[in-house]
N, C-alpha and C positions, 0 to 999 in steps of 0.2 A: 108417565112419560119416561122417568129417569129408569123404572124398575123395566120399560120395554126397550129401551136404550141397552142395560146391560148387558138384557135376554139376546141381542143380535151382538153382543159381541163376545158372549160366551159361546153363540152356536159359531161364530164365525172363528176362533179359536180351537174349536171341536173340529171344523172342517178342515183347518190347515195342520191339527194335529193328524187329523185322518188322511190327507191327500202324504205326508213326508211320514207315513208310516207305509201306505202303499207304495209309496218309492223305494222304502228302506228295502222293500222284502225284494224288490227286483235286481238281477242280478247284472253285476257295472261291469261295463266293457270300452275301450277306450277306439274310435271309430278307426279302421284301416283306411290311409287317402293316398291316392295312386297321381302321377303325372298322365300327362297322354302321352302314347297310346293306350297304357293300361289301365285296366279294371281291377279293382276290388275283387278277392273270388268271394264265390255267393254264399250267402248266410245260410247257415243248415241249421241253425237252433228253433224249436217250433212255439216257442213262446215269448214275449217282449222284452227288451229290457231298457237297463237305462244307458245309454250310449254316451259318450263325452265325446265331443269332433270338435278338436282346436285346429282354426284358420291363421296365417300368419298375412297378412300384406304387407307385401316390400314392392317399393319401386326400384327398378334394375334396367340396365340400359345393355339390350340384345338384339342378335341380326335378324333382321324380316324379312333380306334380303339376299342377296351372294354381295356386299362389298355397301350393303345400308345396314343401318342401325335406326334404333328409333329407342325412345324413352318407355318402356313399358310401366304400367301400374298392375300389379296382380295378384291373384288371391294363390299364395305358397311359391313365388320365386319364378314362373311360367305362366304361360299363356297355351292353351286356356287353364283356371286354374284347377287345384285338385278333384280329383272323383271321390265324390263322397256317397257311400252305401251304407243304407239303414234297412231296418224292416217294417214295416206298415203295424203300427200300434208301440214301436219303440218310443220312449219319451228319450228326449235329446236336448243335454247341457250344451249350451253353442258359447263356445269361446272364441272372440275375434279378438288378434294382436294385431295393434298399429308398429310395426319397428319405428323405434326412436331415430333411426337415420332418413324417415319418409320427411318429406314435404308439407302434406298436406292431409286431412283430418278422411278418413273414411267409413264405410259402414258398410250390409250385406240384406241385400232382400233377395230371400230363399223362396222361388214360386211355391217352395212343398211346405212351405209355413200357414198354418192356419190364424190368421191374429196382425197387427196391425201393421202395413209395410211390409208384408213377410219377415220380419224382424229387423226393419231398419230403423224404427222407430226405438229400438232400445240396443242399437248398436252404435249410432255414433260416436267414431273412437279417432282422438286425438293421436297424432304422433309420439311414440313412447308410454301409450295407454293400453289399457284392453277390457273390452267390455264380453257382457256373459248376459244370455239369456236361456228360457228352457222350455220347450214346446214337443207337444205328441205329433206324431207322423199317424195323422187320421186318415190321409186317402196315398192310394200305392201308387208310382208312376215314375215316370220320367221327367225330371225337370231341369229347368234353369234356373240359376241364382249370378245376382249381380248384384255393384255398386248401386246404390239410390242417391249419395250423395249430389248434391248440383256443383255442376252442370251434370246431370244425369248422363245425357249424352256421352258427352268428354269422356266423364271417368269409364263409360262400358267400351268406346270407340281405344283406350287406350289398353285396353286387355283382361278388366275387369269382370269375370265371368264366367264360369262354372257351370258344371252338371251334378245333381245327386238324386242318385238312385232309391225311392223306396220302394223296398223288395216286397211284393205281396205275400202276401199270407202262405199262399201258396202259389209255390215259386213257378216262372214261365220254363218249361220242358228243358233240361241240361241241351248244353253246346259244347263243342270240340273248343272251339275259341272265342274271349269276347272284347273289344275293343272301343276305344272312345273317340272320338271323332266330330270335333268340333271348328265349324265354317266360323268366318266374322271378315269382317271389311278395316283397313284400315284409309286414314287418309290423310297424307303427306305434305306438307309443302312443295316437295318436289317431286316432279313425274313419277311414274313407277321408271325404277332401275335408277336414279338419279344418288350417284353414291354418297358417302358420309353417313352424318346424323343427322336423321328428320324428325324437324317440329311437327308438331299437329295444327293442321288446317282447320280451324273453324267452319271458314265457308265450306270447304268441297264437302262438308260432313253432312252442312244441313243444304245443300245441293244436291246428297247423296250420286256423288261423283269420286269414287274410292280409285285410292292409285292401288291399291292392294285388296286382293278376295284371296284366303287362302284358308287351307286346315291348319290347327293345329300352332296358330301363332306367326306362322315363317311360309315363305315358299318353298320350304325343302325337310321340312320335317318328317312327311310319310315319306320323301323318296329318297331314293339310294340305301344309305346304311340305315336310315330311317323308316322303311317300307317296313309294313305291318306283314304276317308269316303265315302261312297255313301249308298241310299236305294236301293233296288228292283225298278226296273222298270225307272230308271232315267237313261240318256244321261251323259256321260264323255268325255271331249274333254280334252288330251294330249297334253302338248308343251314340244314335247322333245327335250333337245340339247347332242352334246357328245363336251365338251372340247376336248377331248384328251388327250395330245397333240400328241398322236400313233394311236389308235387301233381305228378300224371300231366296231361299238355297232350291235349287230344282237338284236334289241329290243325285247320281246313278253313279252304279259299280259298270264300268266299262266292259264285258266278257261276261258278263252273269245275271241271272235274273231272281230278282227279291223272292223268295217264297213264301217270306209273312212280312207284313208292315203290321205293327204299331203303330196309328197314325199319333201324331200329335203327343206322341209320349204315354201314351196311356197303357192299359194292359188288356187289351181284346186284341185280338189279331184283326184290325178289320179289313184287309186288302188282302190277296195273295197273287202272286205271278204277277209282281208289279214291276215295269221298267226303271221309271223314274216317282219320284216320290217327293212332295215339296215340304219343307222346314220353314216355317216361320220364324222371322226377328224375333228373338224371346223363346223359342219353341224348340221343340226334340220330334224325333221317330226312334222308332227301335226296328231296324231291317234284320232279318236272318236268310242266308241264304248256304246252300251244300257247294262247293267246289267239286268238282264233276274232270278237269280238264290239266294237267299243268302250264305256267306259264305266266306272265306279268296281268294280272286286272287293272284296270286305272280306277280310279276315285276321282271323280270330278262332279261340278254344279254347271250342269248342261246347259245354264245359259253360257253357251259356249266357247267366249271370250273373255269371261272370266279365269276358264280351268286354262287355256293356251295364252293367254295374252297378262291375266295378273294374278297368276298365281294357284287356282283352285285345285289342285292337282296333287292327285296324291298315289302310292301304290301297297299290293297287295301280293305279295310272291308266293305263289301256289309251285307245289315242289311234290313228283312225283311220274309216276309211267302216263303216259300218253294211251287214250282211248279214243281212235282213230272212229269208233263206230258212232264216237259222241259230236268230234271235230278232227276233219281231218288233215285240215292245214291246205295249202291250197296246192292243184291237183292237176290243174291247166293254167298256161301263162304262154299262149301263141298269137305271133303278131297276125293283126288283121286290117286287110287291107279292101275290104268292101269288096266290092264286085271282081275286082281283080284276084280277090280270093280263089274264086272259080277256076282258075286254072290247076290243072292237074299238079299233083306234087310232083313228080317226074319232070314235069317241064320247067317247075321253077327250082328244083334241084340243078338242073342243067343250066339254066340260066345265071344262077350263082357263081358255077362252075367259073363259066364262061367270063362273067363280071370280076371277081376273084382274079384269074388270070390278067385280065385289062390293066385293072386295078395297079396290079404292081410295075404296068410300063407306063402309066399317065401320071402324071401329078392332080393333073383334071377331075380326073375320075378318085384318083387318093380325096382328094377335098370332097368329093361327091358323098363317097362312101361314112367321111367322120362328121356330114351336115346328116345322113342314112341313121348312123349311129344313133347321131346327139336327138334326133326326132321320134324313135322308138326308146330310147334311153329316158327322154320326158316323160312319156308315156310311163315306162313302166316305174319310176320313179314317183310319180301322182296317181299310181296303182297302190305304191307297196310301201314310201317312204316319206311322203309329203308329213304324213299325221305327226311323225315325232319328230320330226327334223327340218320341218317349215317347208313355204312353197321356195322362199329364194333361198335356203339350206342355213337357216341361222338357229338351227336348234332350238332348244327348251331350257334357260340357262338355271344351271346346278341339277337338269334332268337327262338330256338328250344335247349329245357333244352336238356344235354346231359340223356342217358340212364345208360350209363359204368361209375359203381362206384357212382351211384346217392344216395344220403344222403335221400334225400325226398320219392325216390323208396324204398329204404332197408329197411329203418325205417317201412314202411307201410309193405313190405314182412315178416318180421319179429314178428309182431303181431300179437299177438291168435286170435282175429276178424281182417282177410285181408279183410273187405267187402270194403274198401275206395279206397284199390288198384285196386281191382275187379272192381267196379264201372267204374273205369277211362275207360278202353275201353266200358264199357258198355253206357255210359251218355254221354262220351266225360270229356273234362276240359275246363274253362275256368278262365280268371280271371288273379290276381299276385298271382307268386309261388317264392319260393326263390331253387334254389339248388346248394346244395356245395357252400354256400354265395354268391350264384350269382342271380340279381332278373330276372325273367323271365314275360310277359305277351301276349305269343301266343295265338292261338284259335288248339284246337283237336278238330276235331266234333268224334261224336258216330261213332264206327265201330259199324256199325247195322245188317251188312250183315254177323260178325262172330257166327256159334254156339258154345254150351256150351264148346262142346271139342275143338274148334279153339281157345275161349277165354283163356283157361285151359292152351291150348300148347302154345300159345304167352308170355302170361306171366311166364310160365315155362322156356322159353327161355330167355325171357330178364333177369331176376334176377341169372339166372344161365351162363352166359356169360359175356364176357369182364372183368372180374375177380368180376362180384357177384356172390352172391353164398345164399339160398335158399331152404326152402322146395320146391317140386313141389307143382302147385296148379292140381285138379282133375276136371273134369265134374261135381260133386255132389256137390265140394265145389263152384262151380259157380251159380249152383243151387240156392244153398242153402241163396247166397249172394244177386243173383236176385229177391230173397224173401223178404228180409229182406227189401232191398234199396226200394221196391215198397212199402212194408206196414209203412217205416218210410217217404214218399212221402204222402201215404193217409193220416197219423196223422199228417201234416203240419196244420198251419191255414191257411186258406183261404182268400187271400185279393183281 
């Protein structure tokens, strides 16, 4: 018994001299970990090695919101945390740091871990500690990793949570650009937009009643100076994950449509020409799609009061020439008046005429004309502008300046030259705008497709609603403004 006792512990000694001699020979590489939006660029080495990926978690206190805070827990200083890429047969030293200035003790279960917890079983790491474990990357894919510590919940609810990439064998078809893109719910003490620093709600958590759904940690991460980038005519490949720690993500890119999904994280394409595509609590996809068009894409989790009402919203600024034979922008925009339509154009050009004239000797018929206005102006305004700028004009805040009560609107409605205000739907806007002290940096492109009296009623509407208040503008005074703006266009210099 003793002499077969030994025998297992000299072959057990032979195997772990053999298992740290095959490591020896593998060559050491210390892992690249990116924030979001960015990715790791992809591994081109065609054979394993031993990888080192050191994770720090610090809790830090940052904005969720335009004017909230909230207490973050996270894996590298953000939310979501670091992008971590290996290759499928990599063996991987895993190093977690607790910082000494945390609270509270945590750990990390990697879905791409094969072994016990996905390694939170030999991660729990006390504040001012750090634990290490070492594991093979046996199956390729896309995953998530998070806290395991209890409250489970809690700790993923508070930002705990991660994507890592193992790169297959052989790699999925090069892309133009690739990005990370991570959904998750928060939930607050106080309402969504409720300012300060918010505690975490227990109940709304497990009510799954979130004041917040957003990308990316915040509601303003992919947008404005934060939007993700492409040209015309380039490849995007998506690694999306959804923390959770609730809700199913119904992904879609706003203006484009998937050409391969990945479902579930995995490495087969199994979808193509897909609209929308759903992410599970815990779960990833990998979408790719071509950009075809210039122009803003939205990012959003089409349950659709999410992406508008708390948060899900994110963008994609595609930059390049216009391909009218792909989309042409819109091409008609004539009021219709049902039956009354029917009458010839000649008679309701005359009739105009006629009205017009009136117009200017009645007060009656003035009033007539700016309720005329304000009734095609709704119209064409819940044609063209409701989407970013609400139905009662209170915008999309840190996305889409509000309309109701705008300082930067009024101010311009109010001036004996309104050509600047005019212009906006005419030109479009771009650029930083500040309104009601708030900075803004969206894209409008040109309503190109409204005429002079569409332009006329829209803006009659908007300054005359949601408590502004405004001259109307007329057809002649649009006119008149499309004149101007064209001939101080031609007196530019020329570079």
């Amino acid at each position: 018994m003793k002499l077969r006792g030994s025998r297992i512990v000299a072959q057990s000694l032979l195997l772990l001299m053999w298992v740290s001699s095959a490591l020896a020979e593998l060559p050491i590489e210390k892992a690249i970990l990116t924030d979001a939006p960015n990715v790791p660029p992809p591994i081109t080495r065609l054979t394993p090695a031993k990888v080192i990926a050191e994770l720090e978690v610090v809790e830090v206190q940052r904005d969720l919101a335009d004017g909230v805070q909230y207490s973050f827990w996270t894996f590298g200083g953000k939310v979501p945390g670091k992008f971590i890429r290996i290759r499928q047969g990599d063996t991987v030293e895993f190093h977690l740091l607790n910082h000494p200035d945390n609270k509270l003790p945590h750990n990390i279960d990697l879905h791409a871990v094969t072994g016990p917890g996905g390694g939170a079983a030999s991660t729990f790491t006390a504040p001012g500690h750090r634990s290490q474990f070492t594991f093979k990357a046996l199956n390729p894919g896309l995953y998530v990793y998070h806290c395991a510590t209890a409250p489970v919940g809690m700790h993923i609810a508070n930002g705990m949570y991660g994507l890592i990439y193992v790169q297959p064998e052989t790699p999925l078809p090069a892309v133009d650009r690739e990005y990370y893109v991570m959904q998750s719910e928060f939930y607050t003490a106080g309402a969504h937009g409720e300012k300060g620093l918010q505690p975490f709600s227990m109940q709304r958590a497990i009510d799954e009643d979130p004041s917040y759904v957003v990308f990316n940690g915040s509601t303003s991460s992919l947008t404005n100076d934060g939007a993700i980038t492409a040209d015309v005519g380039q490849t995007i490949r998506l690694f999306v994950g959804n923390g959770g720690p609730n809700l199913i993500s119904s992904f879609h890119v706003i203006g484009d449509i998937f050409d391969n999904v990945y479902g579930e994280g995995g490495t087969v394409a199994n979808q193509h020409n897909v609209q929308t595509t759903l992410v599970p609590a815990g779960g990833s996809a990998i979408v790719e799609f071509k950009v075809e068009v210039p122009g803003t894409l939205v990012l959003v989790d089409h349950s659709i009061f999410r992406a508008f009402n708390k948060g899900a919203l994110g963008m994609l600024k595609v930059a390049g020439a216009e391909n009218k034979a792909i989309y042409s922008g819109k091409e008609v925009d004539e009021v219709y008046l049902g039956s009354v339509g029917d009458k010839s154009a000649m008679e309701a050009s005359k009739l105009r005429k006629e009205y017009a004239a009136a117009v200017k000797e009645d007060p009656k018929l003035q009033k007539l004309s700016k309720e005329i206005l304000m009734a095609e102006g709704k119209t064409a305004y819940n044609n063209n502008c409701f989407m970013c700028h609400g139905m009662n004009g209170e915008g999309v805040p840190g996305v889409f300046p509000p309309l109701a009560k705008s300082d930067y609107m009024m101010k311009r409605a109010g001036q004996k030259n309104r050509e600047d205000l005019i212009g906006i739907p005419i030109n479009g806007l771009t650029g930083k705008i500040q309104v009601n002290g708030k900075d803004y940096d969206s894209v409008m492109p040109a309503l190109t497709g409204l005429n002079d009296q569409a332009v006329a009623a829209v803006l009659t509407f908007i300054t005359n609603s949601w408590g502004n208040s405004a001259k109307p503008f007329s057809p002649e005074e649009v006119r008149a403004a499309k004149a101007a703006l064209k001939d101080q266009q031609v007196a530019r210099p020329q570079h």
